[in-house]
C-alpha positions as CSV (number, residue, x, y, z in Angstrom):
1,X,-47.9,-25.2,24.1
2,X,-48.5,-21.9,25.9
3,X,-45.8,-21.9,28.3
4,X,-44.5,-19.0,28.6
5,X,-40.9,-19.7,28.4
6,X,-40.5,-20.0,24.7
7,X,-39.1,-17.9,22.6
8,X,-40.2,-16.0,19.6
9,X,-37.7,-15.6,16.9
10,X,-38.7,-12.5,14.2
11,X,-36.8,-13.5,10.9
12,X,-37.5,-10.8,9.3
13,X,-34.4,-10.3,8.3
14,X,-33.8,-13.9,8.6
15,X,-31.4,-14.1,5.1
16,X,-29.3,-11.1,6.2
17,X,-28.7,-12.6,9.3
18,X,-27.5,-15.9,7.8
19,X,-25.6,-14.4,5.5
20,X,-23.9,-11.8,8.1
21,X,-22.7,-14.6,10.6
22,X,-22.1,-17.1,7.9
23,X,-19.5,-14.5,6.2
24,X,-18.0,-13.0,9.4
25,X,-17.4,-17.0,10.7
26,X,-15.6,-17.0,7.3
27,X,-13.9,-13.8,8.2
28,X,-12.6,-14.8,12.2
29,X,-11.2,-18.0,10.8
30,X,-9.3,-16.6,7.6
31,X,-7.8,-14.0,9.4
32,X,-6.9,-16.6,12.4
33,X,-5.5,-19.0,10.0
34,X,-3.2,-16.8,8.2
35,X,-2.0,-15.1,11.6
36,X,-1.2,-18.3,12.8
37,X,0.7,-19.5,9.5
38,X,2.5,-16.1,9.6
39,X,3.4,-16.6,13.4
40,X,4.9,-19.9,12.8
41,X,7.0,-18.6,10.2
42,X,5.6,-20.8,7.2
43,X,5.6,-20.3,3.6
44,X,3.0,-17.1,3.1
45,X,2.4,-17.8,-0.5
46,X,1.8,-21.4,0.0
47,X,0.0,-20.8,3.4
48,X,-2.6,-18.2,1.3
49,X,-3.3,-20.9,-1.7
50,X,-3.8,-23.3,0.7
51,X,-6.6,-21.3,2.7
52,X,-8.0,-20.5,-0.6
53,X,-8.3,-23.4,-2.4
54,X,-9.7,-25.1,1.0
55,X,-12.4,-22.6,1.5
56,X,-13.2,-22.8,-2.2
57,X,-13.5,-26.6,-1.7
58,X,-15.4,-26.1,1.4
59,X,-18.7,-24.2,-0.2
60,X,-18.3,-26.8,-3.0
61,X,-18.7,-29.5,-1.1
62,X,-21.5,-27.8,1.1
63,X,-23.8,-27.5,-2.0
64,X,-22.9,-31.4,-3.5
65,X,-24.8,-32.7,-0.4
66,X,-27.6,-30.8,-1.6
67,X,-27.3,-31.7,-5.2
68,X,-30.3,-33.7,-7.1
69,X,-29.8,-36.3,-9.8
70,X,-31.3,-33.1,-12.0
71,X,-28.3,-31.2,-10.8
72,X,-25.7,-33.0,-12.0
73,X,-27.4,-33.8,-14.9
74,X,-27.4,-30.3,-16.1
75,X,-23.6,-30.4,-15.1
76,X,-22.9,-33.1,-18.1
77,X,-24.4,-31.0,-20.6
78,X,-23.2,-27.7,-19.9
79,X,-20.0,-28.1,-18.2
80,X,-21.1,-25.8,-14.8
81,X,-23.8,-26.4,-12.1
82,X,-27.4,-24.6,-12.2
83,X,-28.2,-23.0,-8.5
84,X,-28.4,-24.7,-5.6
85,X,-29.3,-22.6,-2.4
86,X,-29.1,-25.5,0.3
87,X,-25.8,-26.4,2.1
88,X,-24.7,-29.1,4.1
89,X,-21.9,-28.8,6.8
90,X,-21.0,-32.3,6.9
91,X,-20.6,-32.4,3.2
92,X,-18.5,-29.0,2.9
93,X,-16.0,-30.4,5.8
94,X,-15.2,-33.9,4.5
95,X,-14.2,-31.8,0.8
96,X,-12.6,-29.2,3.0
97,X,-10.5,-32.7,4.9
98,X,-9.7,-33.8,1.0
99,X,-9.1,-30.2,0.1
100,X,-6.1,-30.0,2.4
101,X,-4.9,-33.2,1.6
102,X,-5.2,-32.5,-2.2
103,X,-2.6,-28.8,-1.9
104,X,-0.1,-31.0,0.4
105,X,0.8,-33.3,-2.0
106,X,0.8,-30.8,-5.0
107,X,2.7,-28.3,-3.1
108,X,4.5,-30.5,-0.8
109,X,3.8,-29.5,2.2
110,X,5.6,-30.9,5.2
111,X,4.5,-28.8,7.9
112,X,1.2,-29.7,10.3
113,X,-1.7,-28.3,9.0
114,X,-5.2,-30.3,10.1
115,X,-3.7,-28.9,14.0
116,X,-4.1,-25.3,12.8
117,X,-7.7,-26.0,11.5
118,X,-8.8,-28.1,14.5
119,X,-8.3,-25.3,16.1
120,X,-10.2,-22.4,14.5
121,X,-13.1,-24.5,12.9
122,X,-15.4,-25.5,16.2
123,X,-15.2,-21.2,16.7
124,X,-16.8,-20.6,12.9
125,X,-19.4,-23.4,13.0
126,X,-20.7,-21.6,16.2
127,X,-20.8,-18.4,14.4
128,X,-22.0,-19.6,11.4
129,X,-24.9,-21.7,13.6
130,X,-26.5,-18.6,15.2
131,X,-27.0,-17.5,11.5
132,X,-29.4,-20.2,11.0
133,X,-30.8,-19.8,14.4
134,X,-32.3,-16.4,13.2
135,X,-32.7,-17.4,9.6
136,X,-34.8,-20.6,11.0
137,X,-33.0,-23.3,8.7
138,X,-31.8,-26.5,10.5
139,X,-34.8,-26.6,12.7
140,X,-36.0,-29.0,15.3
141,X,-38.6,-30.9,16.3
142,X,-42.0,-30.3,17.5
143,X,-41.9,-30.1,21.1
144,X,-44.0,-29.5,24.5
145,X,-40.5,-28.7,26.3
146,X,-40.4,-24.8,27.8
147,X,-37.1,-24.7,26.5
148,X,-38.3,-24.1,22.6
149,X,-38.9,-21.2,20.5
150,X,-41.2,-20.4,17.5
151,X,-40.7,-18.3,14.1
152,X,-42.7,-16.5,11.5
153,X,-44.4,-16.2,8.4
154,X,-41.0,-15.7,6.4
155,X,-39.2,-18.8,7.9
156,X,-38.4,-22.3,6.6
157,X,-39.9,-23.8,9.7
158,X,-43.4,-22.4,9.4
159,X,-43.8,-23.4,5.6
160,X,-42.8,-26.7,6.4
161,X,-45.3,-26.8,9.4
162,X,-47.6,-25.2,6.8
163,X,-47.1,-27.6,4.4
164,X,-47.3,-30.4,6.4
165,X,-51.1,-29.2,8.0
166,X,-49.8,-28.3,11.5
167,X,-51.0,-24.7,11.1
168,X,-53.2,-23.1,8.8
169,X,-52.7,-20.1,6.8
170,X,-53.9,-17.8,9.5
171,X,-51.5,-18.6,12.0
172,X,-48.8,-15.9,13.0
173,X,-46.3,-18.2,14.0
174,X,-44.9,-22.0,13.7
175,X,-45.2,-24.2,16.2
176,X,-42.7,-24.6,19.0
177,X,-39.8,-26.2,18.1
178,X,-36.3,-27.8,19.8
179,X,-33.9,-25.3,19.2
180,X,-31.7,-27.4,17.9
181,X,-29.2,-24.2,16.1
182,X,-28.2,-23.2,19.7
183,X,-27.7,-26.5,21.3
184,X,-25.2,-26.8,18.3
185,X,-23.9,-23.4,19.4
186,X,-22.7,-23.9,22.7
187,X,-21.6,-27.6,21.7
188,X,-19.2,-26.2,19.1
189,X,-18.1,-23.6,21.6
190,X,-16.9,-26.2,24.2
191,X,-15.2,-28.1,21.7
192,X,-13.6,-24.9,21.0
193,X,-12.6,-24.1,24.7
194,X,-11.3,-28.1,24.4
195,X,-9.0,-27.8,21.0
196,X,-7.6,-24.5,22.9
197,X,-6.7,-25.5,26.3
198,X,-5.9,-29.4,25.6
199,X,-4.0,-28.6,22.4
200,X,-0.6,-29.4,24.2
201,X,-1.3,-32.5,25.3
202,X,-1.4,-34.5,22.3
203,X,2.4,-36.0,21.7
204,X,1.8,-36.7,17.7
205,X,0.7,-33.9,15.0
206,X,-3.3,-34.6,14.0
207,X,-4.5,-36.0,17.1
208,X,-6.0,-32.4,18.0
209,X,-7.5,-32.6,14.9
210,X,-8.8,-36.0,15.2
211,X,-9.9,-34.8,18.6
212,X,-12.2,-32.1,17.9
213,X,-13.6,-33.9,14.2
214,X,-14.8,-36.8,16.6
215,X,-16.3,-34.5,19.2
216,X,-18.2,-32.1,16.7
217,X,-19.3,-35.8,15.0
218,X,-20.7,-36.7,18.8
219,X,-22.5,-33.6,19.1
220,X,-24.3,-33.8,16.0
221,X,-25.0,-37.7,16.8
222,X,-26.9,-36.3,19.7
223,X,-28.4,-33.4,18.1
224,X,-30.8,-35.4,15.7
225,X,-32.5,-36.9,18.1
226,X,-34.0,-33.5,18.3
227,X,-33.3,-32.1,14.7
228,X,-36.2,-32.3,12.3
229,X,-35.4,-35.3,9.4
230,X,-36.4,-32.9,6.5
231,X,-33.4,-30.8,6.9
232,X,-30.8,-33.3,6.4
233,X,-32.1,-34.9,3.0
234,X,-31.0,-38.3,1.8
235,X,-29.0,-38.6,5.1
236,X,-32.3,-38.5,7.2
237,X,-33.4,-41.7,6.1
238,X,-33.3,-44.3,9.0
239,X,-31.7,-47.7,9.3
240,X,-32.1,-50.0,12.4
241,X,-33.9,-46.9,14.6
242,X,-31.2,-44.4,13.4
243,X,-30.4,-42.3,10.9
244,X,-27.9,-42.8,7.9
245,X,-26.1,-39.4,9.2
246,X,-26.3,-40.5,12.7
247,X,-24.5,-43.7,11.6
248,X,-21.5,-41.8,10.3
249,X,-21.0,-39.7,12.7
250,X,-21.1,-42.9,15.1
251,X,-18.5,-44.6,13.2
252,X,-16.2,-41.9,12.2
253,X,-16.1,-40.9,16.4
254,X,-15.6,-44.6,17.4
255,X,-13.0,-44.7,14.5
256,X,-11.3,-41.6,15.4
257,X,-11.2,-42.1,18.9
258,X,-9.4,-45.6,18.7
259,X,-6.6,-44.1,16.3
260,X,-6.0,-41.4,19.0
261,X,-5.4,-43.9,21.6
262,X,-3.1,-45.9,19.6
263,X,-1.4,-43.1,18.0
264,X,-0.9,-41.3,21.7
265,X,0.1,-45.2,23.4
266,X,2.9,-45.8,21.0
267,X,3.8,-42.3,20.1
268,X,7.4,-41.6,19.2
269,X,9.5,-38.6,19.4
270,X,8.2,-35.7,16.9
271,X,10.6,-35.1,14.1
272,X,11.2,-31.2,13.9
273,X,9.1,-29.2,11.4
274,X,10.0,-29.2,7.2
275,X,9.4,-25.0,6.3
276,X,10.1,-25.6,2.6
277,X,11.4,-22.4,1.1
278,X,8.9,-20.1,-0.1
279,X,9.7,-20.4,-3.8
280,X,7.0,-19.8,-6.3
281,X,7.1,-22.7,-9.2
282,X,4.7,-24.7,-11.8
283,X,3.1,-26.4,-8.8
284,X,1.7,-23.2,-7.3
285,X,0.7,-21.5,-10.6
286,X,-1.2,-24.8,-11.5
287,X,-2.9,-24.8,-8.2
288,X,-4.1,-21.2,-8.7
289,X,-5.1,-22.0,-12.2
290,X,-7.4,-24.5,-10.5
291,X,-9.2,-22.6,-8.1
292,X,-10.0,-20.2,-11.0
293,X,-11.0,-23.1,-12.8
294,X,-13.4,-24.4,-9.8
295,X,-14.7,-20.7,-9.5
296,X,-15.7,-20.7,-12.7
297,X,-17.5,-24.5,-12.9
298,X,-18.9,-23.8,-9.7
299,X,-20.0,-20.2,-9.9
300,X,-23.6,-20.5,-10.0
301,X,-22.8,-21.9,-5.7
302,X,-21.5,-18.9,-4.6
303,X,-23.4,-15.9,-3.3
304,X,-22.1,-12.5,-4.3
305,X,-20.6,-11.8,-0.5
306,X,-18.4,-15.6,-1.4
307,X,-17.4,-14.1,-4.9
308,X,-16.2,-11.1,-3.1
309,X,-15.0,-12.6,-0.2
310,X,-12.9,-15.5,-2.4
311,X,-11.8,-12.5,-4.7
312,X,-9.9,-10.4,-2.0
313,X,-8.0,-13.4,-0.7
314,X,-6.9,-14.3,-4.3
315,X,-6.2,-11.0,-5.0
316,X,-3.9,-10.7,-1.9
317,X,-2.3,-14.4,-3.1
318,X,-1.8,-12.4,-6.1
319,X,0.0,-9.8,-4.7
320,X,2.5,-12.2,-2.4
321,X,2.9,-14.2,-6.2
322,X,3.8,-10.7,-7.5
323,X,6.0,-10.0,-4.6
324,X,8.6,-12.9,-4.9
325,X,8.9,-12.5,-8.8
326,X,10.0,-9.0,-8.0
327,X,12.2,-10.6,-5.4
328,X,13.6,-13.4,-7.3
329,X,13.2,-13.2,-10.8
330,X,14.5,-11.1,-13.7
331,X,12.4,-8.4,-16.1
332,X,10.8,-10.4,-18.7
333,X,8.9,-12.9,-16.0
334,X,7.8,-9.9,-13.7
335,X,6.1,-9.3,-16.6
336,X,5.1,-12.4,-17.1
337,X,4.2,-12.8,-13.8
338,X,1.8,-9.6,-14.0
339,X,0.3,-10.3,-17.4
340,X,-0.5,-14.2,-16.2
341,X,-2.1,-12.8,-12.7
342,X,-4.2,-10.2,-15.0
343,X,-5.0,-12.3,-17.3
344,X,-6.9,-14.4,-14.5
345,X,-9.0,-11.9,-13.0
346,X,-10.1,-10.8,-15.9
347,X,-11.9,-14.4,-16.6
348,X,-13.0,-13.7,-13.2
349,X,-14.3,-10.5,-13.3
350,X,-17.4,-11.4,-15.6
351,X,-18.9,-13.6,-13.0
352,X,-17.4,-12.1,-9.7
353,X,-19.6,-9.1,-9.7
354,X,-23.4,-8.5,-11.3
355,X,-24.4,-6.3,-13.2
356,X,-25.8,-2.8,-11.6
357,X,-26.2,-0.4,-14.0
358,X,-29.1,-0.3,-16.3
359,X,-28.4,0.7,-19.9
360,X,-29.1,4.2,-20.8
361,X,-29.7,4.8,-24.4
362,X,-30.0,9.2,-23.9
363,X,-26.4,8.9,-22.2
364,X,-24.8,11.8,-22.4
365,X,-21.2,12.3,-22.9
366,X,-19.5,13.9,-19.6
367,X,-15.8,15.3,-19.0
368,X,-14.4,15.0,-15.9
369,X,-10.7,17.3,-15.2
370,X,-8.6,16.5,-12.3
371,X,-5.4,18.3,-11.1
372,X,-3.4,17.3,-8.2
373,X,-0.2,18.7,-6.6
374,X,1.9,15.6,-4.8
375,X,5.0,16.3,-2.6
376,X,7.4,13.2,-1.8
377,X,10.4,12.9,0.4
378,X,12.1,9.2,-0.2
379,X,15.1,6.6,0.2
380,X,16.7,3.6,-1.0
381,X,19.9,1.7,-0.7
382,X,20.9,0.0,-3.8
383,X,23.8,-2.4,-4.4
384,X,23.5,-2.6,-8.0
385,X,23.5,1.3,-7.9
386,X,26.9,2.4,-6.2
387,X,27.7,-0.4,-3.6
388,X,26.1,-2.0,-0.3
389,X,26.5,1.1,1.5
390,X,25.1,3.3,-0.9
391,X,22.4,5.7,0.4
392,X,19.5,7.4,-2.2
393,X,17.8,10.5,-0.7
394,X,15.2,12.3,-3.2
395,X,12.6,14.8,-2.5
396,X,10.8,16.3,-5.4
397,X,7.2,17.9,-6.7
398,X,4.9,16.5,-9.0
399,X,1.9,18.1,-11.0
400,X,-0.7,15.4,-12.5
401,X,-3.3,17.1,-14.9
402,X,-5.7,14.5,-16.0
403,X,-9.2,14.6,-18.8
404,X,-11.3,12.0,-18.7
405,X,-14.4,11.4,-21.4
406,X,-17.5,9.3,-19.9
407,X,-18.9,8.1,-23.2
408,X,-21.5,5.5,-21.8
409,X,-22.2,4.3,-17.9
410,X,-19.1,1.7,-18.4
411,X,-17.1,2.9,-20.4
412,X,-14.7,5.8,-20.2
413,X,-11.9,6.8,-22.0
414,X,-8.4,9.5,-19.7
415,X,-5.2,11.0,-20.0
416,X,-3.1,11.4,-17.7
417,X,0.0,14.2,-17.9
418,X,2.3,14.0,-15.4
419,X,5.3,16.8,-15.1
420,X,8.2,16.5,-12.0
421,X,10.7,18.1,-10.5
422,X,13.4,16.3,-8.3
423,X,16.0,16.9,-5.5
424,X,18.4,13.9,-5.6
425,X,21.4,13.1,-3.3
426,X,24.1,10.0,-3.5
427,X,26.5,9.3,-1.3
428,X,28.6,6.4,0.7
429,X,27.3,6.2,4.3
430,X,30.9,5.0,5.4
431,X,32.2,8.3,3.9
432,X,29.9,11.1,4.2
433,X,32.2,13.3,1.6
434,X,31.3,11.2,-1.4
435,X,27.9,13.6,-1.5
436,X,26.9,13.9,-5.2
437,X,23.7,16.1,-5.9
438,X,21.3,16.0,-9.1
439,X,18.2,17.8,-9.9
440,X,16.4,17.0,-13.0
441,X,13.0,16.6,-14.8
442,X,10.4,14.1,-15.9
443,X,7.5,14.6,-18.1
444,X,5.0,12.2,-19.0
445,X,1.4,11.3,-20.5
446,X,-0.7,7.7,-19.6
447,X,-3.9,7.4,-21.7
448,X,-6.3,4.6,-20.3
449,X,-9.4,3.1,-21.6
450,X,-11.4,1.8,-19.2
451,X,-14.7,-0.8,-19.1
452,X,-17.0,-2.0,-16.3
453,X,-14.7,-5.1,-15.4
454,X,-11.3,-4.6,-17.1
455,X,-9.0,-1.5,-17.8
456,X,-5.8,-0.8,-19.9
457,X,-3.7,2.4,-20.4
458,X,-0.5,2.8,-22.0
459,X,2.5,6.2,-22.4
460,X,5.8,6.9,-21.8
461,X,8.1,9.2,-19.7
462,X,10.4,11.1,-20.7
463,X,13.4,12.5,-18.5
464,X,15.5,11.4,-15.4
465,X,14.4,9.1,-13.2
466,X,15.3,8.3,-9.5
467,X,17.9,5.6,-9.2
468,X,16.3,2.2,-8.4
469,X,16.7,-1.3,-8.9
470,X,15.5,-1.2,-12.8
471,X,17.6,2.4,-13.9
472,X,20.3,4.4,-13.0
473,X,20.6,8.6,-13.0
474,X,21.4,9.3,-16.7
475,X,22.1,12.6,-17.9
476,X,21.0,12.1,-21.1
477,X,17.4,12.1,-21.5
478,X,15.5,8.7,-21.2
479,X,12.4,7.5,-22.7
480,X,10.5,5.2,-20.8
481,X,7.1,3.2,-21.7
482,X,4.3,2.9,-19.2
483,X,1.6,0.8,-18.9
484,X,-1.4,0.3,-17.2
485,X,-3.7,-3.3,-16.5
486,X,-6.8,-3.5,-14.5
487,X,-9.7,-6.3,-13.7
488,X,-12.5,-5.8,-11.5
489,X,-14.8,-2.9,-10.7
490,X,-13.2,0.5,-10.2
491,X,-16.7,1.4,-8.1
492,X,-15.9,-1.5,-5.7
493,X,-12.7,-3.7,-5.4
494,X,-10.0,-4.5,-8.3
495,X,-6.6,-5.7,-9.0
496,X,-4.4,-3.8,-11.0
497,X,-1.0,-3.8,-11.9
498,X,1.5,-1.1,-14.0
499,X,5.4,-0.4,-15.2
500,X,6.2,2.6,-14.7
501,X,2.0,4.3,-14.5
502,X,3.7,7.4,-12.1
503,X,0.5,6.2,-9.8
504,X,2.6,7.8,-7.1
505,X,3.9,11.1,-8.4
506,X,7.5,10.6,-8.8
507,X,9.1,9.0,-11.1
508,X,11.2,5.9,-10.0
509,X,9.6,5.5,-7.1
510,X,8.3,2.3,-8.4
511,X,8.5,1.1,-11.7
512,X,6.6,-2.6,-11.6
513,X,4.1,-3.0,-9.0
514,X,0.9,-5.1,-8.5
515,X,-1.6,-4.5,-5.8
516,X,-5.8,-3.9,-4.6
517,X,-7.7,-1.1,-5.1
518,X,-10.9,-0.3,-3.3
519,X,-13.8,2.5,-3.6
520,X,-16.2,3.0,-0.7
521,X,-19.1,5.4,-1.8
522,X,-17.3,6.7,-4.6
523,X,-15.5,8.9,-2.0
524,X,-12.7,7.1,-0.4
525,X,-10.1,5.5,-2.8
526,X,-7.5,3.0,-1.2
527,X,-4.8,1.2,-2.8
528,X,-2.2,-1.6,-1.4
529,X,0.1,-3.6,-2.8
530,X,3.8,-4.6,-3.6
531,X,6.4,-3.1,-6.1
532,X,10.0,-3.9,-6.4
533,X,10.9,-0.9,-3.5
534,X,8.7,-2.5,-1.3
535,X,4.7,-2.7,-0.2
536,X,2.4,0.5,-0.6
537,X,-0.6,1.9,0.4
538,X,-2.5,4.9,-1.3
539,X,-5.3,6.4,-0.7
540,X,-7.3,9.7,-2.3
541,X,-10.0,10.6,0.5
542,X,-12.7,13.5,-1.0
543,X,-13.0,16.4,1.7
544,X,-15.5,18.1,-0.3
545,X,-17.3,17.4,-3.8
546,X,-14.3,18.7,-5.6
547,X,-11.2,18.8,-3.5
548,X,-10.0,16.1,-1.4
549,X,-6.3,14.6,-0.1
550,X,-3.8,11.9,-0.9
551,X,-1.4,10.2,0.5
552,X,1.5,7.5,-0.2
553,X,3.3,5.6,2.2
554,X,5.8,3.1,1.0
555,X,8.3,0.8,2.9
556,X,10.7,-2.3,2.6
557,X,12.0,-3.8,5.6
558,X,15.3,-5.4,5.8
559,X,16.3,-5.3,1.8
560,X,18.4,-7.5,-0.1
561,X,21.3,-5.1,1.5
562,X,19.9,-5.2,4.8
563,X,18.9,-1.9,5.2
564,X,15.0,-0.1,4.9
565,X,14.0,1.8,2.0
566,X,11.2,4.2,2.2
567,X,9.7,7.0,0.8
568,X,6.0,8.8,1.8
569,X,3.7,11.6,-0.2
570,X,0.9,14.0,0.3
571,X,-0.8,16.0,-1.7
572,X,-3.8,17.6,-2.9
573,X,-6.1,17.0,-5.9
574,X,-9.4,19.0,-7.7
575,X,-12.0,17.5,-9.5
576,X,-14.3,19.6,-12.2
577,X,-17.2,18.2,-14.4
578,X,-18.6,19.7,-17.8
């Protein structure tokens, strides 16, 4: 035992660790996955609930293989599981396998999918596997061998060696073990480099898939010889000189590897690729209903980086949701559309984030002014307006003056006044001559109450507006509600959604829009989303403790017309407490 070529592993930071490569793993493949759906021109909407629901599945079916008959019964009686900290992969990829299954045949999906997977997943279980070689989970066996390392006090490893009488209390370290976490690394890694360069060879969709499922099942066949029995629980029991896991994983390769052959021998001729339209219906509401529903049964499983991490993609589902009602639809189910996707994150919100702020009864009231200056320079096209080929051009000022009262640590209660002044100019781009100039006004107040996880305001405007698709330049004077939705934490990451809030200085610049907001050290404000003239991204960066910058940039490529519509904004704000 005291070669000297083994290694000592300090897991001193052991959970971070785990946690940091488990999430980025998460991370590499989500944002792989999505490119690659986007690339091959599928369905986004359908693509995102797909990804979501699977890796909601996924952590699900990690903890049921470490669920105990106490477990489930405390699921009977009140409806949601207790906490469970251990996870199994095997588990989480056979419900991830079903997952996909389970969205094709609700949403119909045609197009190959398992492929896209095969591809990305031996990448993340390599990530994910150097997070328990540091937190010291998924150990090995005791060995003699030089290649072997040893952890600390703080590790899984050493209590069990502990526990077991191998070492006593005064030893520093456990004893040397197989390190079984790497082994599993650079297996996964060469299946990896396999699924990538072989990918083209297979004639039928899902034999890559098959493929690398049997290969990652013959590298973990091989890797218990060496991995400790503890770590796998009920699966670690041995039948005939093996182990109940390793007889899966025997089967399921032998199985998999005859229907490639077959599959490959009498393959036919692909038949070319279904991309069903990407048309938001019943089907894909019900399906997000049911991740918030598995969110919520299942809550107790997720750590707070998964809670995070699951809201931002289904706050960007939300958004491409949002984005084709604005597209397709009329008014009333925009509005629908918005209230339904605000109605769900606020049933989120009270389990997404915990609670930080301790309650202070000697609280004082505070006030908080604000005053910002915004310049914008814009353009649409607008069929419904003038014609195909007519051309908005606006340019204008805006003035926001806004009080808000802190009355406890979450709660606070603003309004917002908003005054403009606008340059606007209409014309035919076939016949310059047809120029037709306006200037008018807007005025405005929003008045918001906002809590820790949800916020609402409501106001109106009064005034012209710049011509979009909801109204036209009037002369006489308009009066137009405003409203305001949020759910989330305005100190860290939210969805909110408004008609007509003036959240970008000019009025008519958007009038419905959905989108993510973000706060980074209470500092740095960033905001993105998608509103009827396109996406948007905002931000409101402090430069100093009271005066900082803004900007809005907002675009739609190739409209219902054919042409781009744009507009961007600076400006300048000042903040003052009492």
């Amino acid at each position: 035992m005291e070669s000297s070529y083994w290694f000592l592993i300090d897991n001193s930071k052991g959970a971070f660790l785990y946690e940091l490569f488990y999430q980025l793993a998460f991370i590499i493949a989500l944002i792989a996955i999505v490119f690659i759906g986007i690339k091959r021109n599928y369905p986004i909407v359908k693509w995102l609930l797909l990804t979501l629901f699977v890796r909601i599945i996924f952590i699900v079916g990690s903890k049921i293989g470490g669920c105990s008959t106490n477990d489930w019964s405390f699921f009977l009686t009140h409806l949601y599981f207790p906490v469970i900290f251990d996870k199994t992969l095997w588990s989480g990829l056979i419900a991830g396998i079903i997952g996909v299954f389970v969205v094709k045949k609700i949403l119909h999906l045609k197009f190959p999918i398992f492929d896209i997977y095969a591809l990305i997943i031996p990448l993340a279980i390599a990530i994910q596997r150097l997070g328990c070689l540091f937190y010291g989970c998924c150990f090995g066996k005791i060995t003699d061998s030089p290649f072997a390392i040893s952890y600390g006090q703080s590790s899984p490893v050493y209590h069990f060696h502990l526990h077991q009488g191998l070492i006593t209390e005064s030893s520093i370290n456990s004893l040397h073990v197989f390190p079984v976490q790497l082994i599993s690394v650079i297996a996964s890694l060469l299946i990896f480099v396999f699924a990538i360069t072989q990918r083209k060879r297979f004639k039928v969709n899902g034999s890559l898939a098959l493929s690398v499922l049997a290969l990652l099942a013959l590298s973990r066949f091989v890797t218990e010889f060496l991995r400790e029995p503890i770590t796998n629980g009920l699966v670690s029991k041995t039948f005939l000189s093996l182990e109940i896991l390793q007889w899966g994983c025997m089967i399921t390769c032998i199985t998999f590897f005859t229907i490639i052959y077959y599959r490959e021998k009498y393959a036919v001729k692909l038949k070319p690729v279904v991309i069903i339209p990407d048309i938001i219906g019943i089907r894909d509401v019900s399906l997000l209903t049911l991740c918030i529903i598995i969110l919520y049964t299942a809550r107790n499983w997720f750590t707070a980086y998964e809670l995070l991490a699951m809201n931002i993609i289904m706050i960007i589902t939300a958004i491409a949701f949002f984005k084709h009602f604005i597209v397709i639809f009329n008014l009333k189910y925009k509005i629908a559309a918005l209230s339904y996707i605000s109605l769900l994150f606020i049933i989120i919100s009270g389990f997404t984030y915990k609670d930080s702020v301790a309650v202070n009864d000697t609280f004082k009231t505070q006030v908080e002014k604000y005053i910002a200056l915004n310049l914008g320079n814009g353009e649409n096209y607008d069929e419904q307006v003038c014609g195909p080929t007519c051309k908005n051009e606006y340019k204008g000022v805006d003035l926001n003056y806004r009080m808000t009262y802190v009355t406890k640590p979450n709660r606070s209660y603003s309004i917002d006044y908003y005054g403009s002044y606008v340059n606007y100019n209409r014309f035919d781009i076939q016949e310059p001559d047809s120029l037709k100039n306006y200037n008018f006004t807007n005025f405005g107040f929003l008045g918001k109450i906002n809590f820790k996880y949800v916020g609402f305001g409501i106001g109106f405007n009064v005034g012209g507006v710049v011509p979009n698709h909801f109204f036209t330049y009037n002369k006489n004077i308009m009066i137009i509600p405003s409203a305001y939705i949020r759910a989330g934490k305005l100190d860290l990451i939210y969805f909110e959604g408004g008609f007509f809030d003036r959240q970008f200085g000019l009025p008519g610049t958007q009038t419905i829009n959905a989108g993510i907001g973000m706060s980074f050290l209470s500092k740095y404000q960033f905001k993105i989303g998608y509103s009827e003239n396109g996406l948007y991204y905002n931000t409101e960066i402090d430069i100093t403790k009271n005066w900082g910058l803004k900007t809005l940039l907002q675009v739609e490529i190739n409209n219902s017309n054919g042409y781009n519509a744009k507009f961007f904004g600076v400006g300048t704000y000042f903040k003052f407490n009492e």
